[in-house]
ROMI-580822 format. One line per 3 residues: number of its first residue (from 1); their letters; for each residue z, x, y of N, C-alpha, C. Coordinates in pm, whole numbers, plus 50000, padded with zeros to 5 digits. Atoms other than C-alpha are relative to their C-alpha. Layout:
<nodes>
NUM> A> Z/X/Y/Z/X/Y/Z/X/Y | ...
</nodes>
This chain:
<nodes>
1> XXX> 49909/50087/50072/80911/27019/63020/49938/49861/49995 | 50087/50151/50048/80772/26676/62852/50109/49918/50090 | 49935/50114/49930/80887/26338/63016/50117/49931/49872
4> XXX> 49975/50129/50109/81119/26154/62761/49958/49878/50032 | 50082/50139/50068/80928/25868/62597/50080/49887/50057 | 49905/50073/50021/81130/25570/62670/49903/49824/49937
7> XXX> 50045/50094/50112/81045/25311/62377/50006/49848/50099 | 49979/50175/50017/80970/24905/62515/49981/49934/49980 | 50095/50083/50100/80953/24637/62339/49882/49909/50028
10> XXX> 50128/50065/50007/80652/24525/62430/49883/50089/50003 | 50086/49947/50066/80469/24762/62219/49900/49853/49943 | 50061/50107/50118/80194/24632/61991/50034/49962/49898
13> XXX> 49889/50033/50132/80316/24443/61679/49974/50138/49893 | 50074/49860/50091/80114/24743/61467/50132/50106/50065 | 49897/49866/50007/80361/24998/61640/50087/49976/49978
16> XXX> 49843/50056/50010/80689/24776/61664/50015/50006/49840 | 50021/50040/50106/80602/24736/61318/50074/50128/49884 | 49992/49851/50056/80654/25120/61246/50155/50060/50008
19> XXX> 49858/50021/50051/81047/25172/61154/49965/50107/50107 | 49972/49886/49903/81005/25540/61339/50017/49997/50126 | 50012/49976/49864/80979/25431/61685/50091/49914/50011
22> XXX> 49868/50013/49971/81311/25370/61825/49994/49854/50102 | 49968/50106/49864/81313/25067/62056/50150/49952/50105 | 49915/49990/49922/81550/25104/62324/50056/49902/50102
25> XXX> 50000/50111/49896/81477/24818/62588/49936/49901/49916 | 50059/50138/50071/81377/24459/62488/49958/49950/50138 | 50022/50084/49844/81244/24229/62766/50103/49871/49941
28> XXX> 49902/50135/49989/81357/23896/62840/50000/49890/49841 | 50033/50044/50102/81194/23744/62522/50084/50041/49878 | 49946/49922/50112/81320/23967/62286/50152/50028/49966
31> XXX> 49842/49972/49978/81676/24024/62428/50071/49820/49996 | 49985/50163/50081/81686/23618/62382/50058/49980/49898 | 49998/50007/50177/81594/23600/62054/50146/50059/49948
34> XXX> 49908/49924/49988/81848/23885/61978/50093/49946/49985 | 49894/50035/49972/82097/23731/62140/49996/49813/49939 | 49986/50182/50067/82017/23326/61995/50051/50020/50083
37> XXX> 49980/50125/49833/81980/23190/62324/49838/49968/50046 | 50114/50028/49922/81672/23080/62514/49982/50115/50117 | 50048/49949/49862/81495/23272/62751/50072/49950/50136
40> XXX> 49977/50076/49870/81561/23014/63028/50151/50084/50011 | 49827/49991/49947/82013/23058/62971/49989/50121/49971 | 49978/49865/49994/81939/23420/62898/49987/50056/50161
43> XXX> 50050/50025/49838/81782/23438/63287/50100/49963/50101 | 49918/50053/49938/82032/23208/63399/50142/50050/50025 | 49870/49868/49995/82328/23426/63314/50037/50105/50073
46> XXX> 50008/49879/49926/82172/23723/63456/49979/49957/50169 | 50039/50024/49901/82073/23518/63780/50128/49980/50057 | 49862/50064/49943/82451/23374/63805/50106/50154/50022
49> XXX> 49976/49908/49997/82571/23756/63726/50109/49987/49879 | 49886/49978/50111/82757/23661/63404/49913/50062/49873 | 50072/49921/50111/82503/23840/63186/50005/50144/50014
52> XXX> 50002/49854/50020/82442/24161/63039/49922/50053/50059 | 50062/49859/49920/82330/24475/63231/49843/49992/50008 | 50139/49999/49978/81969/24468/63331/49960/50133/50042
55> XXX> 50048/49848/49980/81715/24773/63317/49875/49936/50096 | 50129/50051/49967/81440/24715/63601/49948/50215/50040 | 50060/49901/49976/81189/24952/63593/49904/49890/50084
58> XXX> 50106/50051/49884/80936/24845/63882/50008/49855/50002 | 49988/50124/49961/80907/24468/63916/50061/49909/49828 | 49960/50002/50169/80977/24433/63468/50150/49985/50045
61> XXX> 49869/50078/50048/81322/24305/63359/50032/50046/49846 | 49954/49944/50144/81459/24506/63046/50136/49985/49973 | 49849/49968/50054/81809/24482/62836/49999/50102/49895
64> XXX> 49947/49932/50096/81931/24791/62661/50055/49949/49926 | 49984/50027/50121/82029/24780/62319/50152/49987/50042 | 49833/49976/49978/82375/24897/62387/50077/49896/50117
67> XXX> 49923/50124/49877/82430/24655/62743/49992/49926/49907 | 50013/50125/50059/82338/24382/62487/50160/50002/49898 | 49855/49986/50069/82604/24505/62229/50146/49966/50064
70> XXX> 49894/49992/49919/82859/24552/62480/50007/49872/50075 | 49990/50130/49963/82828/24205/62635/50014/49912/49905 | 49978/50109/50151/82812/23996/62281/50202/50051/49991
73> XXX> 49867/50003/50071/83135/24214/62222/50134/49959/50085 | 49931/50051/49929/83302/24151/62523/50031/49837/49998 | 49997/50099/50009/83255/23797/62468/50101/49938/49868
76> XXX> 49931/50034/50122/83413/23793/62113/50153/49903/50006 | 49883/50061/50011/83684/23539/62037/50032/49950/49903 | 49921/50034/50126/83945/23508/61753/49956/49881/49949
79> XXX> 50032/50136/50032/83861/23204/61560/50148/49969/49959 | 49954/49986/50031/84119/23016/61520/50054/49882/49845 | 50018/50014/50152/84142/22998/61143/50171/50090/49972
</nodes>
């Protein structure tokens, strides 16, 4: 039985590039961006424990797609308009 693949984004731009490959984890950079915030208050969130879900594989720092979702949505608030 094969290993499942698990896609992260810190492929090369040539593969990220390639719609077919699924990207699952982002690092800290990427899950930033994403999220429009800085690296630094993205860090700072997760260091204080008010951020989204962290994936560590060995000493690396990953956010799933879905923890990311699920934390933006938890955050959501009515405008009030």
């Amino acid at each position: 039985m094969a290993k499942a693949e698990i896609q992260i984004a810190t492929v090369s731009k040539e593969r990220a590039a390639d719609s077919r490959v699924p990207v699952l984890l982002l690092d800290y950079d990427r899950a930033a961006l994403a999220m429009s915030m800085t690296r630094a208050a993205l860090r700072d969130l997760v260091y204080k424990g008010r951020g989204p879900v962290v994936t560590k594989i060995g000493a690396r720092t990953y956010f799933a797609l879905r923890d990311l979702e699920r934390w933006r949505a938890a955050r959501r608030e009515p405008t009030g308009v």
